[in-house]
N, CA, C, O and CB atoms as a CASP TS submission, in Angstrom:
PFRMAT TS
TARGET T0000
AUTHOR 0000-0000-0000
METHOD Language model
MODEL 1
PARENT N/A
ATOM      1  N   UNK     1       0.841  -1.183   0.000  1.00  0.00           N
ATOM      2  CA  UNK     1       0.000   0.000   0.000  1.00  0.00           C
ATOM      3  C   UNK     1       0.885   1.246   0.000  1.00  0.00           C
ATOM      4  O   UNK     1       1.587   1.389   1.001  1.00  0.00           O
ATOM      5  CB  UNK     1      -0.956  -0.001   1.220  1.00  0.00           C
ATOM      6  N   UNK     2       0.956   2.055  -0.842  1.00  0.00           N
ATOM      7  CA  UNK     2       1.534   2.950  -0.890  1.00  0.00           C
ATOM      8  C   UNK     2       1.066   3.979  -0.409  1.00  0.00           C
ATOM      9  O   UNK     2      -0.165   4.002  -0.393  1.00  0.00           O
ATOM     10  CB  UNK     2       1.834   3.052  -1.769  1.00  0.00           C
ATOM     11  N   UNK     3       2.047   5.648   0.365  1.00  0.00           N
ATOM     12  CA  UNK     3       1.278   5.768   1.302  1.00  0.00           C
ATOM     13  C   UNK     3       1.470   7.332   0.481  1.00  0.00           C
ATOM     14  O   UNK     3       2.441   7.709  -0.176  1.00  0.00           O
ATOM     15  CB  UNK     3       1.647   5.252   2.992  1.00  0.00           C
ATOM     16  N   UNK     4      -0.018   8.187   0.827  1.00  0.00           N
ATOM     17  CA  UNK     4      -0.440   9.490   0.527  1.00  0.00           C
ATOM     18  C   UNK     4       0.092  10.502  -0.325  1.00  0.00           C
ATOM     19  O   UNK     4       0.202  11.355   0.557  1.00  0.00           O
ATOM     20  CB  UNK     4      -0.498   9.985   1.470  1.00  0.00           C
ATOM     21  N   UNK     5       0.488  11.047  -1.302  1.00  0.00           N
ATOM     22  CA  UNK     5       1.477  12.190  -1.740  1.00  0.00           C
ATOM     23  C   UNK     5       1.044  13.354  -0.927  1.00  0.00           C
ATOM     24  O   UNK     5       0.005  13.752  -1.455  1.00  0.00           O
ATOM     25  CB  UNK     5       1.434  12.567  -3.387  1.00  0.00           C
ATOM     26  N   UNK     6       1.347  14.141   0.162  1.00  0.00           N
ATOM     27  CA  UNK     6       1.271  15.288   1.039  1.00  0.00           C
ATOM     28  C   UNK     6       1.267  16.116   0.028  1.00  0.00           C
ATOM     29  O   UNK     6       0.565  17.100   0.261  1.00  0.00           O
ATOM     30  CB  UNK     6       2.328  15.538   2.119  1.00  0.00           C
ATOM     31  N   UNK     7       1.865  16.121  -1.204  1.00  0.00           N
ATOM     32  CA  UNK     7       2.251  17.192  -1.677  1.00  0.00           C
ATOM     33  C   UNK     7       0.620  17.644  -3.211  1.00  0.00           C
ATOM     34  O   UNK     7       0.387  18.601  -3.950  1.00  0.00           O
ATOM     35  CB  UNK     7       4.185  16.763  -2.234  1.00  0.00           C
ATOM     36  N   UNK     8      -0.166  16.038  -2.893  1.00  0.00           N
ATOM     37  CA  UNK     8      -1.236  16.641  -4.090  1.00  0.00           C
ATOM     38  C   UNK     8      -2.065  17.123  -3.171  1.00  0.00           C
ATOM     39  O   UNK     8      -1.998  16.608  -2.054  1.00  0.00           O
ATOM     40  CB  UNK     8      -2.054  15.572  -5.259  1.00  0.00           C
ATOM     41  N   UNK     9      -3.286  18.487  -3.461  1.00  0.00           N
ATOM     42  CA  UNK     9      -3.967  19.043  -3.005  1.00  0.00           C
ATOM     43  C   UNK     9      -4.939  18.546  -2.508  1.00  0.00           C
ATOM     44  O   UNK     9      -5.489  19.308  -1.713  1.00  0.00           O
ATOM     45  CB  UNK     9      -4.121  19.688  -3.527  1.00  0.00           C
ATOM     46  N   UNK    10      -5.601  17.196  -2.670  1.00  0.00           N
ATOM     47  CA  UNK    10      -6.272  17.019  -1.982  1.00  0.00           C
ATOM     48  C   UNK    10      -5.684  16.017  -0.669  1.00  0.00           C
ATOM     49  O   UNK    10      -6.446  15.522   0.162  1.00  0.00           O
ATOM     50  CB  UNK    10      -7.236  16.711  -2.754  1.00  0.00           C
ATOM     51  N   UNK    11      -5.010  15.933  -0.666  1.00  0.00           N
ATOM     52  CA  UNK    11      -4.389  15.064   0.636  1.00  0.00           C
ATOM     53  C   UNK    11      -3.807  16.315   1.589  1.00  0.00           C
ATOM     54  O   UNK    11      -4.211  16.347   2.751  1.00  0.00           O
ATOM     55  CB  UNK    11      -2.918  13.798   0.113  1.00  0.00           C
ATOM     56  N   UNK    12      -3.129  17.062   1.260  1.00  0.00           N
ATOM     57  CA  UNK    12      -2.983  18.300   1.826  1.00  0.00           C
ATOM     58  C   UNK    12      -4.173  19.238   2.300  1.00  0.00           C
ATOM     59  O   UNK    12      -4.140  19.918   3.326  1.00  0.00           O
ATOM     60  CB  UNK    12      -2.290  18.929   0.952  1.00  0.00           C
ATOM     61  N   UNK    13      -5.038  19.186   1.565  1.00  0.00           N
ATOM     62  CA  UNK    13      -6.411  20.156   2.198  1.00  0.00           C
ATOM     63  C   UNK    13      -6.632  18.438   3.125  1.00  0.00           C
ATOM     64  O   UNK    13      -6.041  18.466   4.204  1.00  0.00           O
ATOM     65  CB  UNK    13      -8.229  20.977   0.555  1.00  0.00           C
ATOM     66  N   UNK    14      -7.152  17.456   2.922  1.00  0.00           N
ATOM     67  CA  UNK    14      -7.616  16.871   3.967  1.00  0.00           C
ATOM     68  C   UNK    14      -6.494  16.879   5.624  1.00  0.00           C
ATOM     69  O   UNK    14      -7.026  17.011   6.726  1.00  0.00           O
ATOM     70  CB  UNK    14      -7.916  15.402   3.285  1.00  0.00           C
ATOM     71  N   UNK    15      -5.074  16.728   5.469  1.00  0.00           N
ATOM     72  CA  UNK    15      -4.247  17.126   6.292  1.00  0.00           C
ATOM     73  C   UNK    15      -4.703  18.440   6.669  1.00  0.00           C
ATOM     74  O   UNK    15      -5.598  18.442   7.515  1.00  0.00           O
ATOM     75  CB  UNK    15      -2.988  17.042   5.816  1.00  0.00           C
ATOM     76  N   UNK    16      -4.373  19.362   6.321  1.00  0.00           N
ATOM     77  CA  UNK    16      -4.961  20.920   6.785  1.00  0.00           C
ATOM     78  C   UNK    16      -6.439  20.751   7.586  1.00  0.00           C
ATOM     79  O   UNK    16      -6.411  20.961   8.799  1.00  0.00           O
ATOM     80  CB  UNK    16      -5.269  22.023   5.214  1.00  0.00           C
ATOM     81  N   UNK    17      -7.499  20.447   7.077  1.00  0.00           N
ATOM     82  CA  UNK    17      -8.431  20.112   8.099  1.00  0.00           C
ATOM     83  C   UNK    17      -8.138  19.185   8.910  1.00  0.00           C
ATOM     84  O   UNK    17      -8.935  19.295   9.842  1.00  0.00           O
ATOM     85  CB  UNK    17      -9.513  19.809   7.679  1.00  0.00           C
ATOM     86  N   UNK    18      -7.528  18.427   9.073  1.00  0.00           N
ATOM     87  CA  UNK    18      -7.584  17.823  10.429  1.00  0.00           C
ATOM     88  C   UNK    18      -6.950  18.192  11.353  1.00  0.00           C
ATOM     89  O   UNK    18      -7.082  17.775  12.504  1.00  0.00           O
ATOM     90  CB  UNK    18      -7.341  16.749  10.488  1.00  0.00           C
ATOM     91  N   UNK    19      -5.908  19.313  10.847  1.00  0.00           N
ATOM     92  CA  UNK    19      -4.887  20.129  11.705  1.00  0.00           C
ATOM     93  C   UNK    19      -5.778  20.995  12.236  1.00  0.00           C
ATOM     94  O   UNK    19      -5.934  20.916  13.454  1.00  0.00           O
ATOM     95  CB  UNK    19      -3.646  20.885  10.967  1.00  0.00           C
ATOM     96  N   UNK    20      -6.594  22.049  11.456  1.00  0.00           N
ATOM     97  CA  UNK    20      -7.755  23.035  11.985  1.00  0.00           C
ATOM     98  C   UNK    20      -8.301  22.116  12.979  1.00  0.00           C
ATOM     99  O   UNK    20      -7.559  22.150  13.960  1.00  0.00           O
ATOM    100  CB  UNK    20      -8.974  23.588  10.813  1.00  0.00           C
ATOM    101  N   UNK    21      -9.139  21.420  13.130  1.00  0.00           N
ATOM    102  CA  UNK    21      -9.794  20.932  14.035  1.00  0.00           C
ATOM    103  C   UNK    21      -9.434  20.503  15.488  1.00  0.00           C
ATOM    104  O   UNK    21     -10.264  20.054  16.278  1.00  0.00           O
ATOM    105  CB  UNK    21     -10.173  20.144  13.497  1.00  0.00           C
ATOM    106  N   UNK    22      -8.144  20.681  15.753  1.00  0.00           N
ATOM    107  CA  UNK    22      -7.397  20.299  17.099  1.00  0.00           C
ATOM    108  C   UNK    22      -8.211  21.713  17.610  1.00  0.00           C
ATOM    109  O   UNK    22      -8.917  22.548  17.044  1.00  0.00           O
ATOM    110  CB  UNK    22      -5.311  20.179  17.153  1.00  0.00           C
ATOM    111  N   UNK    23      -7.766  21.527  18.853  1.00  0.00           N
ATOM    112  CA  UNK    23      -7.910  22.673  20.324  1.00  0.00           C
ATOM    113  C   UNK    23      -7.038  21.952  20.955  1.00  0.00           C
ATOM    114  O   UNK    23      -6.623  20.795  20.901  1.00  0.00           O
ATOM    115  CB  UNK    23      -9.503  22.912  21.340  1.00  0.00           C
ATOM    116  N   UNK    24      -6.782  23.233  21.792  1.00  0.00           N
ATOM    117  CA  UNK    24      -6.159  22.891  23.336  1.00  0.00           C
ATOM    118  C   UNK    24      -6.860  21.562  23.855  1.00  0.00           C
ATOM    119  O   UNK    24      -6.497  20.410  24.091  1.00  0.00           O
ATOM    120  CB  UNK    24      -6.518  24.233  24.555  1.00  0.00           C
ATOM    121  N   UNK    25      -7.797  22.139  23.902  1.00  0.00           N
ATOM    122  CA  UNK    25      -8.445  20.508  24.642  1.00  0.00           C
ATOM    123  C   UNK    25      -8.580  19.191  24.174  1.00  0.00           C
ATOM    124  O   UNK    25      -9.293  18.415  24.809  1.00  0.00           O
ATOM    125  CB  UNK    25      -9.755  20.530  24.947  1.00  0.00           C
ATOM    126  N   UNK    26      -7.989  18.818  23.135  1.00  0.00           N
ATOM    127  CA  UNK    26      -7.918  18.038  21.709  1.00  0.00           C
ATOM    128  C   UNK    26      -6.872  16.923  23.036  1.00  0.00           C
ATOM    129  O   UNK    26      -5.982  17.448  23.706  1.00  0.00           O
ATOM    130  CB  UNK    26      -6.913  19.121  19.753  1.00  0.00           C
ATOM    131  N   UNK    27      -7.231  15.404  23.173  1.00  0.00           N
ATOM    132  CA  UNK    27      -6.735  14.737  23.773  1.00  0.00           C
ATOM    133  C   UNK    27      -5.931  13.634  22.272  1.00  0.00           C
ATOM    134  O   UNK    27      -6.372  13.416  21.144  1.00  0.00           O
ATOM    135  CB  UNK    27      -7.857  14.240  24.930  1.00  0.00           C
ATOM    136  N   UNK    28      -4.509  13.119  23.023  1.00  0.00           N
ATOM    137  CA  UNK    28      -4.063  12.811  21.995  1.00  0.00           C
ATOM    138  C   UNK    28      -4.966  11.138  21.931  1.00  0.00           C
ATOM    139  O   UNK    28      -5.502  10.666  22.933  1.00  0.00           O
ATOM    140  CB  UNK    28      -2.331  12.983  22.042  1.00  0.00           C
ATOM    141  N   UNK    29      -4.971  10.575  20.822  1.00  0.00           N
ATOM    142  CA  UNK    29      -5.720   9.008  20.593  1.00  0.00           C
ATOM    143  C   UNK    29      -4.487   7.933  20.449  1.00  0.00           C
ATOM    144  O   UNK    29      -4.767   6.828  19.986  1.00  0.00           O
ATOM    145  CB  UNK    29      -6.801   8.928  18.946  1.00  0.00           C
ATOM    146  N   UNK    30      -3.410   8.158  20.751  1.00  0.00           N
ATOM    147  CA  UNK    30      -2.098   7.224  20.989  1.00  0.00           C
ATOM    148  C   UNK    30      -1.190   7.981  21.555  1.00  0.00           C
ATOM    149  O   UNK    30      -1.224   9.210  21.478  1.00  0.00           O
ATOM    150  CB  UNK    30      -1.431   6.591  19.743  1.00  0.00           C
ATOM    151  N   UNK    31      -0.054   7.155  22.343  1.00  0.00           N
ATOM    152  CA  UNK    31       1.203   7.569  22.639  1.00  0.00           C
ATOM    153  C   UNK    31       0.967   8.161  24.158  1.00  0.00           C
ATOM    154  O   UNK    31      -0.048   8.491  24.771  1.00  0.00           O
ATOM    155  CB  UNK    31       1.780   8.638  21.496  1.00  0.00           C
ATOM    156  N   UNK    32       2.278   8.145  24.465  1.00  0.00           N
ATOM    157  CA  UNK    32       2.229   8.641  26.062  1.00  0.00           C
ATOM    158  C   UNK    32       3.536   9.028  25.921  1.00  0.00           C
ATOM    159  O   UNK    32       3.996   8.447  26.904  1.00  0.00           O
ATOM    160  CB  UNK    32       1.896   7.500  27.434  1.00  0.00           C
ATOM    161  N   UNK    33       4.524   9.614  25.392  1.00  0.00           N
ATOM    162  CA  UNK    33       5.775  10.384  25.668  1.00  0.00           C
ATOM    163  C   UNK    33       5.395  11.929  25.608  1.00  0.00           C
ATOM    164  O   UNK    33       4.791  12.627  24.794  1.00  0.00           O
ATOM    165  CB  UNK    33       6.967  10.004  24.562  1.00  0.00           C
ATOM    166  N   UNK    34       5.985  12.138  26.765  1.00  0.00           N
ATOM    167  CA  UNK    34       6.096  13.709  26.782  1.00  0.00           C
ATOM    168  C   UNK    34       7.491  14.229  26.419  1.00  0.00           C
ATOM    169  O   UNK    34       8.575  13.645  26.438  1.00  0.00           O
ATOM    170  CB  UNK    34       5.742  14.284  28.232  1.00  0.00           C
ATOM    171  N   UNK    35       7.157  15.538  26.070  1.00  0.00           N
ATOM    172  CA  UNK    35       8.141  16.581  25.285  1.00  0.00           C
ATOM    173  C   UNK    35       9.536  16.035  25.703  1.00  0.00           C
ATOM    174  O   UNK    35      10.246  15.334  24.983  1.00  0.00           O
ATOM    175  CB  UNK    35       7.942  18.345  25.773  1.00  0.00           C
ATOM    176  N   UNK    36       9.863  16.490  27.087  1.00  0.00           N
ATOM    177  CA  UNK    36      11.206  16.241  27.420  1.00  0.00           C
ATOM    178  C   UNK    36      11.803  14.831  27.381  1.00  0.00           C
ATOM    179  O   UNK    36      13.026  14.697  27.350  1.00  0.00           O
ATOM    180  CB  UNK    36      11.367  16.716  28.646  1.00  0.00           C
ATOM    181  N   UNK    37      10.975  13.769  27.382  1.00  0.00           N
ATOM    182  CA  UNK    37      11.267  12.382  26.670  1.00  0.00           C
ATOM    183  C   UNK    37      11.634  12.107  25.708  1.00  0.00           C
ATOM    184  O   UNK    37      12.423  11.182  25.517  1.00  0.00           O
ATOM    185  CB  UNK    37      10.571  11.731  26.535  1.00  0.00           C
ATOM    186  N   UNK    38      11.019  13.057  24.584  1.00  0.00           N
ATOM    187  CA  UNK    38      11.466  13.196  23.089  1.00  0.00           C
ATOM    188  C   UNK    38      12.487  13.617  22.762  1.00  0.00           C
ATOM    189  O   UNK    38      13.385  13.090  22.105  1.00  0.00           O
ATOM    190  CB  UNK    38      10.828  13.851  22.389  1.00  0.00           C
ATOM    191  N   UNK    39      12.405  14.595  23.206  1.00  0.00           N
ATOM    192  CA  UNK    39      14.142  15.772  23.696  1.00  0.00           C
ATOM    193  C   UNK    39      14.757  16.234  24.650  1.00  0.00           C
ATOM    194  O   UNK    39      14.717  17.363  25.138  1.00  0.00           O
ATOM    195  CB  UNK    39      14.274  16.981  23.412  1.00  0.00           C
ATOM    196  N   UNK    40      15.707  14.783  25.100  1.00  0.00           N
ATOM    197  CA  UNK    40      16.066  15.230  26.758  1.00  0.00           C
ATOM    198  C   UNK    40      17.247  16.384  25.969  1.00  0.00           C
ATOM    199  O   UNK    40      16.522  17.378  25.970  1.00  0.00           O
ATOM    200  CB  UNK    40      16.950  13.554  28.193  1.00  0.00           C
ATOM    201  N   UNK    41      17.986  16.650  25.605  1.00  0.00           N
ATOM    202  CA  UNK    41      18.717  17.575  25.526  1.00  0.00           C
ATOM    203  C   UNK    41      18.015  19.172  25.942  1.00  0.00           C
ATOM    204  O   UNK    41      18.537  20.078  26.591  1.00  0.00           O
ATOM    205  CB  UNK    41      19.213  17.383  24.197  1.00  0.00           C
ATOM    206  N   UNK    42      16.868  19.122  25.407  1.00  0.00           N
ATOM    207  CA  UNK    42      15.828  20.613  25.684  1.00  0.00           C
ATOM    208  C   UNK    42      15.544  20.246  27.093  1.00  0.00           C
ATOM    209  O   UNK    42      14.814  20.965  27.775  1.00  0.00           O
ATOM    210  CB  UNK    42      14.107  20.849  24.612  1.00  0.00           C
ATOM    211  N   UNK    43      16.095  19.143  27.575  1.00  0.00           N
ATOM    212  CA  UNK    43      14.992  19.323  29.561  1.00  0.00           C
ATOM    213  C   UNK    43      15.651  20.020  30.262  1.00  0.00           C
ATOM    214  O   UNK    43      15.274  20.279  31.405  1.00  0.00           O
ATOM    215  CB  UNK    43      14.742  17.836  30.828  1.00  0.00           C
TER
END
């Protein structure tokens, strides 16, 4: 399965809306590392 071209317009407008649609209050649906886990050099 080959995966999305980001770069044709409609995969990009569907990316772009799903980016619009976050909030602050937007809980993530996987993963549990926080920031400084990702980048202990920045802790």
């Amino acid at each position: 399965m080959a995966l999305p071209d980001i770069f044709t317009k409609n995969v990009a407008d569907e990316v772009i809306g799903r980016i619009n649609k976050l909030t602050p209050a937007t809980q993530p649906l996987w993963g549990k590392t926080a920031y400084p886990k990702c980048w202990p050099i920045a802790a």
